[in-house]
N, CA, C and O of each residue as an XYZ file, in Angstrom:
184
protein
N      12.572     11.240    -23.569
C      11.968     10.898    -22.300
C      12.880      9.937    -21.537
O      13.523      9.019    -22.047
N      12.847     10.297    -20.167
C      13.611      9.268    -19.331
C      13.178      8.521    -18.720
O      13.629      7.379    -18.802
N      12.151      8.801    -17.862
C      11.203      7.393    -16.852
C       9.474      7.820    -17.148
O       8.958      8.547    -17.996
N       9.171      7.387    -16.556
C       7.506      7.124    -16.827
C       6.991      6.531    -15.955
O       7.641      5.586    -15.509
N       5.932      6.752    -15.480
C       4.851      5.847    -14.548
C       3.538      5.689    -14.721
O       2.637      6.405    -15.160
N       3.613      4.547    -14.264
C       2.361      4.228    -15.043
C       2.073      3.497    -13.631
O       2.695      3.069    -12.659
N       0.251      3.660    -14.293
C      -1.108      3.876    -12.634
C      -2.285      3.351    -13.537
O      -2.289      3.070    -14.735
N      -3.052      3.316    -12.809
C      -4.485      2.136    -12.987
C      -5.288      4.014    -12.889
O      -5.183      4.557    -11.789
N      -5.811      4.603    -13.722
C      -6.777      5.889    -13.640
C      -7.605      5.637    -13.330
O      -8.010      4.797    -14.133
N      -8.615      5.843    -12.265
C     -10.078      5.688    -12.093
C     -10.872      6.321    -12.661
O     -12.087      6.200    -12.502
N     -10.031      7.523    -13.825
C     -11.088      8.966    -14.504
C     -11.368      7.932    -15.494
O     -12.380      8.158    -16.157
N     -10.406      6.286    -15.916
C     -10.499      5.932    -17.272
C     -11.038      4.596    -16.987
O     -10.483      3.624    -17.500
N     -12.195      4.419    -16.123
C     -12.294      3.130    -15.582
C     -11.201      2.208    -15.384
O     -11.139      1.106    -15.930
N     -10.241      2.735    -14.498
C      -9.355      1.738    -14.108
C      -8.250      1.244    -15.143
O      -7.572      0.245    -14.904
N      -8.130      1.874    -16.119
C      -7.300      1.094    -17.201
C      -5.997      1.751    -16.770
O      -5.819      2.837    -16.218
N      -5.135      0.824    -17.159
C      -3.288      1.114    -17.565
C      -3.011      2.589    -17.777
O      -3.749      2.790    -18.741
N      -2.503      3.620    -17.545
C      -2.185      4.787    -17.628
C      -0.937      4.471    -17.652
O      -0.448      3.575    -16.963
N       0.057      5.625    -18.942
C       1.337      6.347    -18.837
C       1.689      7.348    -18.932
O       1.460      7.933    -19.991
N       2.372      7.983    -17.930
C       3.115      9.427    -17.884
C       4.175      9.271    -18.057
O       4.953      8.574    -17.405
N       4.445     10.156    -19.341
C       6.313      9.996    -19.691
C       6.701     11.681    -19.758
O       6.101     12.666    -20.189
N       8.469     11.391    -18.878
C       8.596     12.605    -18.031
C       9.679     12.748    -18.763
O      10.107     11.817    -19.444
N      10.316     14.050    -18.709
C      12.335     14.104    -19.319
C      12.962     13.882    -18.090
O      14.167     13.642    -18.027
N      12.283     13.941    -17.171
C      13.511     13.340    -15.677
C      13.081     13.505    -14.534
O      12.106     14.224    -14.316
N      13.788     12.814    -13.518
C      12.951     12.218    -12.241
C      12.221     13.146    -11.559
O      11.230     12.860    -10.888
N      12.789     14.563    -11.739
C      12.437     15.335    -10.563
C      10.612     15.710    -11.131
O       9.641     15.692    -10.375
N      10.584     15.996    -12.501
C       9.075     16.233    -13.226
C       8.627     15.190    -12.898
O       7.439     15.221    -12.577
N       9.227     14.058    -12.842
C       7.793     12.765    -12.306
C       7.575     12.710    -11.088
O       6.405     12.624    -10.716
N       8.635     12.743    -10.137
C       7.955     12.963     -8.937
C       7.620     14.081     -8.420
O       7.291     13.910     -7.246
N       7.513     15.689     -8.912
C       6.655     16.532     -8.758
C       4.995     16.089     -9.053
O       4.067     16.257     -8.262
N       4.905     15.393    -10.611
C       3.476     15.716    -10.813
C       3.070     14.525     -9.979
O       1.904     14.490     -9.588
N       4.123     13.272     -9.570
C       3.077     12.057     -9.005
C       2.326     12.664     -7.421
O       1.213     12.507     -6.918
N       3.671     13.465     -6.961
C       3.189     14.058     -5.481
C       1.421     14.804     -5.496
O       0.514     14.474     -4.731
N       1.364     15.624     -6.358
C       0.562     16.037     -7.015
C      -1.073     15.189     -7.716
O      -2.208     15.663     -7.665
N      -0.771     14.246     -8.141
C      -1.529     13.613     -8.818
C      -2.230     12.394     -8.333
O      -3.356     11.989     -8.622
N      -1.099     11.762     -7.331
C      -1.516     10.480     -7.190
C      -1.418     10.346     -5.886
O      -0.438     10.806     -5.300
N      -2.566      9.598     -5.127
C      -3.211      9.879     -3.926
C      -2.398      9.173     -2.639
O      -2.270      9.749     -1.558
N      -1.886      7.878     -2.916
C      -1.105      7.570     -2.314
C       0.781      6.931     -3.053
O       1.256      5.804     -3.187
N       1.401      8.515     -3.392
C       2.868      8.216     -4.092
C       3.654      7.759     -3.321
O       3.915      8.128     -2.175
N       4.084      6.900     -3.942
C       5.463      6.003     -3.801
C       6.747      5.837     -5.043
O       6.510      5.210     -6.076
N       8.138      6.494     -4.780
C       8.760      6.460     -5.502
C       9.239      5.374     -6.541
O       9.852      5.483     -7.603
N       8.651      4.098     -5.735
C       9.047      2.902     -6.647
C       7.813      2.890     -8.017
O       7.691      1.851     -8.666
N       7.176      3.805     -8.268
C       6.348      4.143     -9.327
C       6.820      4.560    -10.506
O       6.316      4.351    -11.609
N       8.439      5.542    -10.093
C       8.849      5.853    -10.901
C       9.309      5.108    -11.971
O      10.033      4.333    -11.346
N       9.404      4.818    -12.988
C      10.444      3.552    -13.881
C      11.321      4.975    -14.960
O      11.065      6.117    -15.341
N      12.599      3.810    -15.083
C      13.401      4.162    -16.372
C      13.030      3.644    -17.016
O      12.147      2.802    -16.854
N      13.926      4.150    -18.685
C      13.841      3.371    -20.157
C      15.021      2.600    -20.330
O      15.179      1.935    -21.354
C-alpha cells in the first residue's frame, strides 16, 4: 500500500476511518466517489 485516507464515517458514528490504496490515482477515484466534500490534501503517504 502507498497512501491512505482517512475520514470521520457517519455510517460508524463518526469514528476514525482508513482507506488504504496501492496508489494515488485508486484513492482519489474512490474519494471523488465516496466522500461528499473531496479534497486532495486527504490523500496521505507511508
Amino acid at each position: 500500500m502507498e497512501c491512505y485516507i482517512e475520514y470521520l464515517d457517519c455510517k460508524n458514528q463518526f469514528k476514525k476511518t482508513k482507506e488504504e490504496f496501492a496508489n494515488y490515482e485508486v484513492a482519489y477515484n474512490w474519494m471523488i466517489k465516496n466522500i461528499e466534500k473531496p479534497n486532495v490534501d486527504f490523500i496521505k503517504y507511508y
